[in-house]
C-alpha positions, 0 to 999 in steps of 0.5 A: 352175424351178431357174434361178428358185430359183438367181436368187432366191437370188442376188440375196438373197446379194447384196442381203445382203453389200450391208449387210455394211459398213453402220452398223447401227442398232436401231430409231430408234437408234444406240446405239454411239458413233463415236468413242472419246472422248465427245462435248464440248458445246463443240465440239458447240455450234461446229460446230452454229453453224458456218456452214462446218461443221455448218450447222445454223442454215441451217434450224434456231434455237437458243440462240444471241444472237450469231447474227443469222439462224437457220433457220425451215424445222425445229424449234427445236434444243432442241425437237428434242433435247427427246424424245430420247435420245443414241442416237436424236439420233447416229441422226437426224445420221447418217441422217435419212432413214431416218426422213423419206425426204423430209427435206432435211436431209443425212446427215452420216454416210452416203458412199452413195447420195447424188447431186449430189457435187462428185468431190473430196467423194465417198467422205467423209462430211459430219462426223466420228465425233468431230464427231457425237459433240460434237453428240450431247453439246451436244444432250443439254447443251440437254435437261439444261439445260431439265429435263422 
């Protein structure tokens, strides 16, 4: 009975100092910035268009008339940014599946538990602190631009 009682605890030890380093996050939220500086909507909007970068319009549409072909397997980015909040939007770019275990859309902000990453990308995260906070602040643009 004691063994049972010193594994059970162990493995709670354990499984806790796994989360030690994690980002945290309150309910839907993330509620701190990544980055020092806020977010520019501009740069947002670019890597939000960037096919090299962001890759956003691969499955995603917006407003953007000099795009020629724009995604149609998720909502439209400025219905999706519509209901939310920027900590809620910094949340679902970080890690989406922990809102939609089944999403295909990546975690732009998450370097574990990932599979099939080329070596040279392991350890990295798809975008920057800085770079999620520019699309935060472009998403949240899209909202301020169509008011509810």
């Amino acid at each position: 009975m004691r063994k049972r009682h010193a594994l059970v605890i162990s493995l709670l030890v354990i499984l806790n100092l796994g989360s030690v380093g994690a980002q945290s996050m309150k309910g839907h939220t993330e509620a701190e910035p990544l980055s020092n500086s806020p977010g520019d909507p501009a740069r947002g909007r670019a890597i939000v268009a960037s096919r090299q970068s962001g890759l956003c319009l691969l499955c995603h549409s917006g407003p953007f008339p000099e795009e020629r072909f724009q995604g149609n397997l998720a909502p439209e980015l400025g219905m999706s940014a519509a209901n939310l909040s920027a900590p809620e939007l910094r949340a679902r770019i970080m890690d989406p599946s922990r809102f939609n275990p089944n999403t295909i859309m990546p975690s732009y902000y998450r370097d574990d538990h990932l599979y099939r990453v080329a070596a040279k990308f392991k350890g990295q995260t798809i975008l920057s602190g800085q770079e999620i906070e520019d699309v935060v602040a472009y998403l949240v643009s899209l909202n301020n631009q169509n008011p509810k």
